[in-house]
C-alpha positions as CSV (number, residue, x, y, z in Angstrom):
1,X,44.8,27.0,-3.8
2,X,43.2,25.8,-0.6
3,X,40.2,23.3,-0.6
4,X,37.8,25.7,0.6
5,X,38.9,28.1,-2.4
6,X,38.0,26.3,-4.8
7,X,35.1,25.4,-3.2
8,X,33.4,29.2,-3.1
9,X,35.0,28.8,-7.2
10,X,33.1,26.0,-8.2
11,X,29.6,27.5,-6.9
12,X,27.1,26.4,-3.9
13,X,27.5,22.5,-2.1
14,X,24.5,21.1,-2.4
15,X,23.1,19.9,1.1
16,X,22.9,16.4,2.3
17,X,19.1,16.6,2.1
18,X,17.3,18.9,-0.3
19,X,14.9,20.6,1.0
20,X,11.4,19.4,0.9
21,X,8.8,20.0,-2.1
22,X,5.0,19.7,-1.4
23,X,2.9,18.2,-3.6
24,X,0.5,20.2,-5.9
25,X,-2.8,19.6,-6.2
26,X,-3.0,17.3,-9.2
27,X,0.3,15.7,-8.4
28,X,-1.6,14.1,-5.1
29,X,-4.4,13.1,-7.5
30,X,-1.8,11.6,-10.2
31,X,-0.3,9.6,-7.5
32,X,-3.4,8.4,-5.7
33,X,-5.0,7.5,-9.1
34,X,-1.9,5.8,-9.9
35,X,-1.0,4.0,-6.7
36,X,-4.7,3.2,-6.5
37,X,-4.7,1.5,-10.3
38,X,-1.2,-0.4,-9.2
39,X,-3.3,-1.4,-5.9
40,X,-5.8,-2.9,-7.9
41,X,-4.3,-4.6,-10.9
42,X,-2.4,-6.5,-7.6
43,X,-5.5,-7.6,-6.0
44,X,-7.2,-8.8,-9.3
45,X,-4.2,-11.3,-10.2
46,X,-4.2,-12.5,-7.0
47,X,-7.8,-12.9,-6.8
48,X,-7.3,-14.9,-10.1
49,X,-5.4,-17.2,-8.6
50,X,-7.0,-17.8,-5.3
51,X,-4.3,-16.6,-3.1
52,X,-4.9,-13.5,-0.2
53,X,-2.3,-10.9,0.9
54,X,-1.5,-8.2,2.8
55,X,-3.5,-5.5,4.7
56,X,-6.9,-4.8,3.8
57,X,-6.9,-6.2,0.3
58,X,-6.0,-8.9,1.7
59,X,-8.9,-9.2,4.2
60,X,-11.2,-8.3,1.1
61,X,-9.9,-11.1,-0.6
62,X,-10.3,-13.5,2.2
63,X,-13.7,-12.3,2.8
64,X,-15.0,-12.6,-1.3
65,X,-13.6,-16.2,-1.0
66,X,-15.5,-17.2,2.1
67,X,-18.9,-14.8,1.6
68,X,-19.0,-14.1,-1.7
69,X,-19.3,-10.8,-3.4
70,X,-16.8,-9.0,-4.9
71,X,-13.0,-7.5,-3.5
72,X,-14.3,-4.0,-4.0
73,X,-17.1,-4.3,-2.4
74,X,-15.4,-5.6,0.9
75,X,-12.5,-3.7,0.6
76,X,-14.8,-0.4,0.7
77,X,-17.2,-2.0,3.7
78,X,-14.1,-3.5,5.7
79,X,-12.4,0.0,5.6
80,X,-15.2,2.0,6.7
81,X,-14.5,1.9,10.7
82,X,-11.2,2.8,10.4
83,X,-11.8,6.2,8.8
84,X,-12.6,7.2,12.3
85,X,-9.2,6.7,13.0
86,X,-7.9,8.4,10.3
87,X,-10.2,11.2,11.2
88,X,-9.3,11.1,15.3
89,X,-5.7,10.5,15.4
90,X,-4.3,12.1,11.8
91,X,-6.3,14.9,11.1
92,X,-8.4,16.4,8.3
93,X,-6.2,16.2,5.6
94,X,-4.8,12.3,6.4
95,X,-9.0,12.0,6.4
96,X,-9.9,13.4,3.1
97,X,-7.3,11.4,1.4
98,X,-7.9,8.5,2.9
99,X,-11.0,8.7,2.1
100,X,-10.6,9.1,-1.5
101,X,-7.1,6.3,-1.8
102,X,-10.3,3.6,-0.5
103,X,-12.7,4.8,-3.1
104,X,-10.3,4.9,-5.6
105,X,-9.4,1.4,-5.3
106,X,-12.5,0.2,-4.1
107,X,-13.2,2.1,-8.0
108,X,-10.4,0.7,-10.1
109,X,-11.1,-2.5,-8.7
110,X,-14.2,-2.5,-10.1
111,X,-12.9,-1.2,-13.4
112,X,-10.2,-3.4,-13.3
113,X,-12.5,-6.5,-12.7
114,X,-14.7,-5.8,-15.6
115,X,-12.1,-5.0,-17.6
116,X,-9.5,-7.5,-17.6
117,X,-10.1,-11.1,-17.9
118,X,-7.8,-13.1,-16.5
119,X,-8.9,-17.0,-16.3
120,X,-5.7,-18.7,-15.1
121,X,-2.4,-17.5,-13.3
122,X,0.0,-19.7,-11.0
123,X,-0.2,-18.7,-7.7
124,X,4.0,-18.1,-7.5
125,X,3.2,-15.4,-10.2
126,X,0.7,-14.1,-8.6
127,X,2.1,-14.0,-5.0
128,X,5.4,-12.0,-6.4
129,X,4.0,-10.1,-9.1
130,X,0.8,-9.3,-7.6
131,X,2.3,-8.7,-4.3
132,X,4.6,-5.9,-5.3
133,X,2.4,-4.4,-7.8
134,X,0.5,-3.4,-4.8
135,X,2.9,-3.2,-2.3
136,X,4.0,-0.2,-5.2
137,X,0.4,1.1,-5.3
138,X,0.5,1.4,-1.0
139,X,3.5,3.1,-1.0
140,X,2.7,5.8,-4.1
141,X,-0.6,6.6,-2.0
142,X,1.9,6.8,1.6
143,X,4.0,9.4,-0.6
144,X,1.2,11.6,-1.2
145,X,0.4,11.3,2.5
146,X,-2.5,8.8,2.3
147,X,-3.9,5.8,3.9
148,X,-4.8,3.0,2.1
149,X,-7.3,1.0,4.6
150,X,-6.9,0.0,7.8
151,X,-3.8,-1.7,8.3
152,X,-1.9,0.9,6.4
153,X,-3.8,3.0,8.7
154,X,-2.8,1.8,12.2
155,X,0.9,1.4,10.9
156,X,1.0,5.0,9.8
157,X,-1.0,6.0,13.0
158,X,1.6,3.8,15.4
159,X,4.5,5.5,13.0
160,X,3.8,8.9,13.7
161,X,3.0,8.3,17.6
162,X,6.4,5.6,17.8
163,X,8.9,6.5,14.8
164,X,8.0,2.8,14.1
165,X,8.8,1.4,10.7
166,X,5.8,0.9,9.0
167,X,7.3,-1.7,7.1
168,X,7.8,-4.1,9.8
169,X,4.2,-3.1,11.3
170,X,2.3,-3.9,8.5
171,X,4.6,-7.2,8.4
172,X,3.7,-7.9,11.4
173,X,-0.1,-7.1,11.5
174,X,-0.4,-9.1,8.4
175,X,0.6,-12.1,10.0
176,X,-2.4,-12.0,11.9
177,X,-4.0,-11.6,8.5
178,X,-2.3,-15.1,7.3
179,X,-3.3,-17.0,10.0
180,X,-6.3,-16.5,8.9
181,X,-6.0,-17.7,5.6
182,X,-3.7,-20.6,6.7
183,X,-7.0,-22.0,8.4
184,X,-9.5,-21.2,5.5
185,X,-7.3,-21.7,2.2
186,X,-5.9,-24.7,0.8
187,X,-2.5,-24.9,2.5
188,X,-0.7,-24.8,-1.1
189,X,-2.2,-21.2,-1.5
190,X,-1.7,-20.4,1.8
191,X,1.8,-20.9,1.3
192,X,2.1,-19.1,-1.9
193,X,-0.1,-15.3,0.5
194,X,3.0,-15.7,2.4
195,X,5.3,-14.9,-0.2
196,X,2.6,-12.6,-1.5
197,X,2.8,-10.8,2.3
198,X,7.1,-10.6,1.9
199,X,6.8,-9.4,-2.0
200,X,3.9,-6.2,-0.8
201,X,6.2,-5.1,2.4
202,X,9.3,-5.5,0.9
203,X,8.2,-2.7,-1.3
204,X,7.6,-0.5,1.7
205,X,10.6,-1.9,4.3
206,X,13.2,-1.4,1.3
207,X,11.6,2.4,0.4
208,X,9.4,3.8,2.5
209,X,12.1,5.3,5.2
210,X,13.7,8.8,6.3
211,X,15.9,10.4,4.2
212,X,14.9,8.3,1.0
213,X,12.6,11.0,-0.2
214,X,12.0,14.4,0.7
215,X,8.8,15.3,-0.8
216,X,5.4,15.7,0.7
């Protein structure tokens, strides 16, 4: 019996790739909620432990260090402008979402903060543990076709326009982000937001590609 034979016997080949499956409704919501929450509980044990990270959490955690007031608070004022992006380069939908990935961690931030105490964790800890918890929470809220502030934004944005990785933009643009706190933190927790930085993008480098889901 010839290969092809017994191929047509044993039924269909299944393709390379299947093909795509959209999201419903309260799937997006499940995984916003959920990559929003994983966000969060990121940003509050790094917050404990005085260290800043990636992206716009990052820059909110910089910010409550240096000014005062709370992560949510900044990470929901910082992110305001670049909705207009969102808005002007990735459409109505990107928008909406967007929109409601910031307020849902700008939310569960808050919860989270109120909620969980946390009076001492070492900064390695933090930087690894923290670091991909949100790195996790960024990519969920990706999958469901969402920003999540304003360097996710721009990365996304420079994605679509370039077929750039947004992996390695967001590494890149939260350099910029470390500089910053290499000047302002103590140099021992600087160190320690630079591992935080690797632990969040290797998240997205290692899964957020072609071909590694199919879902939208």
């Amino acid at each position: 019996m010839t290969s092809s034979k017994a191929a047509e016997r044993s039924g269909p080949i299944e393709p390379e790739f299947p093909e795509p499956r959209a999201h419903s409704l309260a799937e997006d919501v499940y995984g916003l909620l959920s990559g929003a929450l994983l966000m969060s509980l990121g940003l509050v044990i790094m917050k404990a432990s005085g260290i800043v990270t990636a992206g716009m959490g990052g820059v909110a955690l910089l910010f409550s260090y240096l000014f005062g007031m709370t992560v949510d608070f900044w990470f929901w004022s910082l992110n305001v402008p670049f909705l207009v992006l969102a808005w002007s380069a990735m459409g109505r939908g990107f928008f909406v979402k967007t929109v409601c990935a910031v307020a849902a961690v700008s939310l569960t931030a808050a919860l989270t903060r109120i909620s969980l105490d946390i009076s001492d964790v070492h900064p390695a800890f933090a930087a690894i543990a923290g670091g991909t918890a949100a790195g996790a929470g960024v990519m969920a809220m990706l999958r469901h076709r969402s920003g999540v502030g304003g360097v996710t934004i721009v990365s996304v944005w420079l994605n679509r326009k370039k077929g750039w990785s947004v992996g390695w933009l967001t590494f890149a643009l939260d350099g910029v982000i470390i500089l910053a706190a290499i000047t302002t933190r103590p140099p021992e927790l600087a160190a320690w937001s630079v591992l935080s930085v690797v632990a969040m993008s290797a998240v997205l480098i290692a899964f957020h590609r072609p071909g590694r889901y199919t879902g939208y």
